[in-house]
Steps between C-alpha positions, in 0.01 A plus 500: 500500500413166348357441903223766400407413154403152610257686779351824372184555388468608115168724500408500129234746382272490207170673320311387201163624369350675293355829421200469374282803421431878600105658547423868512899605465520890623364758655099417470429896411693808502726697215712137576258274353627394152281243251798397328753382762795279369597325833760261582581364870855420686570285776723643754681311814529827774574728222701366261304374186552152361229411329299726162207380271506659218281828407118431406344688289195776574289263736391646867447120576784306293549140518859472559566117547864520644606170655817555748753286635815579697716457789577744714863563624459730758285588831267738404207639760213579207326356122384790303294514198511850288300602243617747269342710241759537156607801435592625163686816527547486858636248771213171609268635748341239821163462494477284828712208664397180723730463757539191716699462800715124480333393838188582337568334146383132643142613519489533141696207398371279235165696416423800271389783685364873399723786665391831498771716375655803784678859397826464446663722751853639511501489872365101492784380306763361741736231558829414688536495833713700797715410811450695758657524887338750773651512845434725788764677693543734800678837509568700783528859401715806669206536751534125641097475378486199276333432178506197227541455133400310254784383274387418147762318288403416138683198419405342107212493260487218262305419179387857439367532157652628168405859407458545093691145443791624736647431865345787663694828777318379775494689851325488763295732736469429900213698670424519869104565480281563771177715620739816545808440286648362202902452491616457120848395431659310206768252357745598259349353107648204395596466164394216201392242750187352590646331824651790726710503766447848704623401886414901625351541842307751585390635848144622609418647896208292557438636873517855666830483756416374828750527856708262471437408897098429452569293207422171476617243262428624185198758589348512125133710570249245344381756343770576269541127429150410396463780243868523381625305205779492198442544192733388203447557166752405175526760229650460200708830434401679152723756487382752232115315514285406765578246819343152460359353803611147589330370767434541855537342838339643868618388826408587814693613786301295740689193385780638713251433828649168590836500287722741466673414153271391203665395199288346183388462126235719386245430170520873346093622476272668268519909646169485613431093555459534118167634535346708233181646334360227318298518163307252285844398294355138371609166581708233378479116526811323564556119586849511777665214643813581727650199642814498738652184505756414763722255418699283779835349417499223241548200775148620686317384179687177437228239625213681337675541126582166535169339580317767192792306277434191598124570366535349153597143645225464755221269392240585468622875413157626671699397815809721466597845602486697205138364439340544784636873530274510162210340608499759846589799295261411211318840518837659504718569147771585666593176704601308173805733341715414846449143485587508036793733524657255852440210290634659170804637660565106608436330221168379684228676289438214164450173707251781770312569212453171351372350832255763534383519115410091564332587800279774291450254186378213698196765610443587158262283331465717132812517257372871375502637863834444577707735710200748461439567865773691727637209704854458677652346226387776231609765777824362522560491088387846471759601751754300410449635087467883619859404714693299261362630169578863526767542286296283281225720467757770447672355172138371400236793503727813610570653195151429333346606785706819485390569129142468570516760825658730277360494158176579618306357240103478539409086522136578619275245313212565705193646296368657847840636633624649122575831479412749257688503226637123600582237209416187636672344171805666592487428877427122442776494283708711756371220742599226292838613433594492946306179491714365237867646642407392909348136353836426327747677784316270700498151284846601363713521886456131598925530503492792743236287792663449823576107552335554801183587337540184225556302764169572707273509171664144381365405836165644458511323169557129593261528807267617306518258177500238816191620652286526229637233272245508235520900406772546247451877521544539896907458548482830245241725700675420833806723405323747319251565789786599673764649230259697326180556697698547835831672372488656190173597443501658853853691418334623170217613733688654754873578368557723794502254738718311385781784435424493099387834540566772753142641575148356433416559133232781429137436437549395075739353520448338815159378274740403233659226742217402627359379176853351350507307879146353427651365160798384574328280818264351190768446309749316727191310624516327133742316676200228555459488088153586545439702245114629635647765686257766396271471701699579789442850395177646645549852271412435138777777372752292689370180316513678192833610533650146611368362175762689319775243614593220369412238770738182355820713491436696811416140690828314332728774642327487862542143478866530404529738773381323752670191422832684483452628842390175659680210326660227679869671376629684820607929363845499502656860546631568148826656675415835341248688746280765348545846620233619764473852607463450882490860597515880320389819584610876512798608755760749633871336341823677664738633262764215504864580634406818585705658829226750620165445635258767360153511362627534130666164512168332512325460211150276382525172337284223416664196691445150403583149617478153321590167595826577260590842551428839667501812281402872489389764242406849467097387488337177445509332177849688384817354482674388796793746641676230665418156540664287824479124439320358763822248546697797569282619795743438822225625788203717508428717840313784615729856625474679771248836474789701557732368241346694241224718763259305300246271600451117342846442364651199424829415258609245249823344570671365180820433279526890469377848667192409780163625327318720794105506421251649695135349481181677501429405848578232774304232322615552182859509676440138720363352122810598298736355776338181555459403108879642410572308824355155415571529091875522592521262815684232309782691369797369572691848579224650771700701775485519852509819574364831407529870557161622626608856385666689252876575427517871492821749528733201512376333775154250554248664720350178681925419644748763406707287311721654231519250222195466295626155444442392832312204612141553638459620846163325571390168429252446192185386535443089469289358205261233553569269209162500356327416153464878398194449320343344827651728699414250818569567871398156645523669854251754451263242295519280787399784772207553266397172547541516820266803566235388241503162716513706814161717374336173391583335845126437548430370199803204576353437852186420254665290275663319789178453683340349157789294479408331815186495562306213477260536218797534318651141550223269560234687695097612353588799292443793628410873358752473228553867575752419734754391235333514202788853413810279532638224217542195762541201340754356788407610827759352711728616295399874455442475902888421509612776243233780677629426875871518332419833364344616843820411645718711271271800527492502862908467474526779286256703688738457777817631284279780385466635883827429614683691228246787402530744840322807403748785483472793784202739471758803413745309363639541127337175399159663662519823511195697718224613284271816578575722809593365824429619833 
């Protein structure tokens, strides 16, 4: 066992984005065309939902905003987008939906694009797949003529989707069709399970009896064969209401031709190839990146983590690793959060960013331009505060943030953008009273900033006093350029992407941010006790409404501020570590101790986890029901579907009765199990085994043992001892890296070639195009460090083939998509 872990291939999936805004929503005329349509959208993986904006109102071309992130636990064979109109006295209705097929989603990666939206058809909406053998056998009947049949045996389905929130009674139908016939038989239904297991056969005469003496081997007429085919379609079984159609899969006979058994995977299809009578539904623009990493064994990335940590002691630092992945990925955002959370996760990150930051002074020849421009070293900050200072942005702005969202209180002080009816007295004041409560959250939490964070910006602070020697004011505006102008003046902003909010604020109050985020960035810029700070308003209303503070107390507590976060005393952890909600949202909780499984015993709860303690109540914001210490917590693992014949369980293992939870889907599912998982990976008590089922009529349903006392019968899970608030794997960083190195191979061979050429030593310069987009201030030594870095990609290339075999066209891993013939 240990033999495969050290060789397998992890494939990690992911998707972030965001969607951005719907035109022309519904039908464009017709008894269906409403003026006042309160839309929302969903994301969907297959069919089960994971992702909902919330509900805007009465727009036909809303601007929804929704940034998404998430990883995705599961294969899945389609991304949709919905868009639903809001019903009031009757269930959400689907205007339209995008859907993108994952081989498809790379096109679109990176890049907003406008989809037109498609009906949302019943007979469209499939998922799962279904194993399938067909064989062909003679019979001799009474006559001695011979004929042959077609054995059909339906063996599994798997991943078949949920019908109202529930497993669904799938069965299945197997049809002979040809020109001149159409055999229908079916399976018996299947009941509460979205992964089946039917094994029926059925039989089908596919030729007309021939004498057995003029026969041939296997004598099937081409005609029959060329037009013949099976058809399988999944059902779920309603009982008292209508069938639901699953899916579809065709195959035909032909396939027999040259062998006699075929036995394979099939993608269930739209009835119809999903076609459908399309209408002018609108469009929706949506930004989608899907990326699939796979991830070798640890020891395959050994040389290459080690040369990216060896970065921060190469001189000059424009020579090492980490740099000159930078300088080739420049145009790219995403190449520098790999390299800050390796280095974080190492220790690696502080000296990193203090080589670079010199590098960046030395080219900056005006004190009141610093850090202005978006260079590697302010890329790497702002990743490294958005990683580290989470839960610091959390404790800081959350629950200010939260009262201004939901007071709704006007704060438009905008003569051209008032209202009727509007006070601008009362809104300034309104204005002036968030200013006031988010300016001294901020100045106030200089005991709650990660050391990390002091340490970097008491770097920033002596290179800076040591650049510019002579400017008293400069060690002061090189922290707050980043602290407030770069982190919380962007998390006032945007409060949604940085969890402090669960959807993107509406249009007022969305306004109201944006003009207490314009402040604040004024005010922390104070920092620099330069008190003419007006004029960095270009709207006179603003500059009016700035006067109203008092600049020499607002600039004494930046200045406190910032020298409590950057002074040469190292944070020391106070021992006491504030509580941080890490996760919460609405789920299914089992009835605890209960001996029967039924739907009654599950009931809703709002579920929520801290780094101290996981609780539950009867809605958000009441009292908790029953709290578990999170030092009590003895393993946390996901059930089998048919513990419970529910989907996305997972259970609680503790000092007392296991807590069985359901989540809203698999997402939400992987997300609760990985942060219980990692917030109680240090307790001292964690087991070894679990039950992957339930104990039910005196016996556990995953062994058969008797005792509910008995030891697990299945391994649990290993925990990567990780910093939970980083939440780093190194290994899948690192195979980042790689690829992003891998993508930019061209621009390295550049590099290298600049590196050596001539005009770069000692020879007549030459079009300084050639080099001028790399930092090389040693050439022989970024030659050495870009030919190691060749080497290491063309190793791990080499790993990369050996180990990734593409699974069997047919197989489970790749099942066949679309008929086959």
């Amino acid at each position: 066992m240990a033999e495969e872990e050290d060789t397998r291939i992890r494939i990690l999936q992911s998707l972030r984005g965001k969607i951005c805004e719907g035109k022309n929503l519904g039908p464009c005329s017709g008894p269906n065309r409403q003026r006042d349509l309160c839309t929302f959208c969903t994301i969907s993986l297959d069919q089960e939902e994971v992702f909902r904006t919330k509900v805007f109102d009465k727009s036909l071309s809303p601007f929804y905003g929704e940034d998404f992130y998430f990883e995705i636990p599961r294969p899945f064979q389609c991304l949709s987008f919905y868009v639903f109109a809001k019903g009031v006295f009757q269930r959400d209705l689907p205007v339209g939906k995008v859907s993108i097929r994952k081989e498809e989603l790379c096109k679109f990666s990176g890049k907003e694009h406008w989809f037109g939206l498609q009906p949302v058809d019943p007979n469209s909406e499939v998922q799962g797949k279904v194993h399938l053998e067909m064989r062909l056998n003679e019979l001799i009947i009474e006559n001695g003529s011979m004929c042959q049949q077609l054995l059909v045996r339906i063996i599994e389905c798997q991943g078949l989707p949920l019908i109202s929130g529930q497993n669904c009674d799938p069965y299945a139908t197997v049809s002979l069709v040809g020109p001149a016939r159409s055999d229908q038989k079916k399976t018996k239904v299947k009941k509460k399970t979205s992964d089946p297991q039917f094994e029926e056969t059925f039989n089908f005469e596919v030729t007309r009896p021939n004498s057995y003496t003029k026969k041939s081997n296997f004598p099937v007429e081409e005609e029959d064969i060329e037009k013949l085919e099976i058809k399988v379609d999944l059902w779920n079984n309603g009982n008292l209401a209508q069938d639901v159609f699953l899916g579809e899969t065709r195959v035909s006979v032909k396939i027999l031709r040259n062998d006699h058994i075929h036995r394979a995977w099939y993608l269930l299809q739209p009835k119809g190839n999903g076609k459908s009578k399309t209408d002018d539904l609108g469009s929706l623009r949506l930004n989608v990146t899907y990326i699939e990493d796979n991830v070798l064994p640890s020891a395959c990335y050994t040389p290459l983590r080690t040369l990216l940590l060896k970065s921060p002691d190469i001189k000059p630092i424009s020579a090492s690793a980490a740099h000159i992945l930078g300088d080739i990925c420049r145009e790219r955002y995403e190449a520098v959060l790999p390299v800050v959370r390796l280095l974080l996760h190492h220790s690696r990150l502080v000296p990193f960013v203090s080589a670079i930051t010199v590098l960046e002074l030395e080219n900056t020849q005006e004190a009141n331009t610093i850090f202005r421009g978006n260079s590697l070293a302010t890329r790497c900050i702002d990743d490294m505060m958005k990683i580290v200072g989470r839960s610091y942005l959390t404790v800081t702005l959350k629950p200010v943030l939260d009262e201004i969202c939901e007071s709704n209180k006007t704060c438009e002080i905008d003569p051209i953008k008032l209202k009727e009816g509007d006070n601008v007295e009362v809104n300034k004041e309104n204005l002036q009273g968030y200013v006031q409560k988010v300016f001294s959250s901020i100045t106030q939490s200089s005991s709650s900033c990660p050391p990390l964070m002091c340490d970097v910006f008491r770097s920033l602070r002596h290179m800076a006093s040591k650049r510019f020697p002579d400017d008293p004011h400069v060690q002061y505006s090189a922290v707050s350029s980043f602290v407030f102008l770069r982190f919380f003046a962007v998390a006032v902003l945007s409060p949604h992407t940085f969890q402090l909010r669960p959807h993107h604020p509406d249009l007022e109050v969305s306004r109201t941010l944006t003009l207490i985020s314009k402040t604040i960035q004024t005010l922390g810029s104070w920092g620099s006790l330069s008190k003419n700070k007006l004029s960095s308003f270009k709207e006179s209303y603003m500059y009016d409404f700035f006067k109203s503070f008092q600049e020499d107390k607002c600039i004494e507590k930046v200045k406190k501020f910032l020298d409590e976060i950057s002074s040469n005393v190292s944070k020391e952890s106070s021992g006491v570590e504030d509580s941080v909600v890490l996760k919460e949202g609405e789920i299914q909780k089992r009835a605890q101790g209960r001996k029967r499984i039924g739907k009654r015993n599950f009931k809703k709860r709002w579920l929520r986890v801290t780094n101290r303690e996981l609780s539950y109540h009867k809605h958000r914001g009441k009292e908790a029901l029953c709290i578990i210490p999170v030092k009590d917590i003895r393993a946390v693992e996901k059930l089998y579907e048919s513990a419970f014949n529910r989907k996305n369980m997972f259970q609680v293992l503790h000092s007392e009765k296991p807590l069985y939870v359901q989540a809203g889907n698999c997402v939400e599912a992987s997300e609760w199990v990985e942060v219980l998982s990692q917030v109680s990976r240090c307790n001292p008590d964690r087991l070894g085994t679990f039950h992957p089922s339930a104990y039910v009529a005196g016996a556990w349903l995953c062994c058969r043992s008797l005792s509910d006392s008995q030891p697990g019968c299945k391994p649990c899970t290993p925990t990567l001892l990780a910093n939970l608030q980083l939440d780093i794997d190194c290994d899948r960083e690192t195979e980042r890296i790689f690829s992003l190195l891998t993508s930019s191979y061209s621009k390295l061979q550049k590099m290298e070639d600049a590196c050596a050429s001539i005009a770069v030593y000692q020879g007549p310069p030459r079009e300084q195009d050639d080099y001028s987009l790399f930092t090389i201030q040693d050439p022989k030594e970024t030659f050495h460090t870009v030919r190691q870095i060749t080497h290491i990609l063309e190793e791990l290339q080499r790993e990369h083939d050996t180990r990734s075999g593409t699974a069997q066209y047919g197989s489970q891993e790749n099942p066949i998509v679309g008929k086959t013939s």
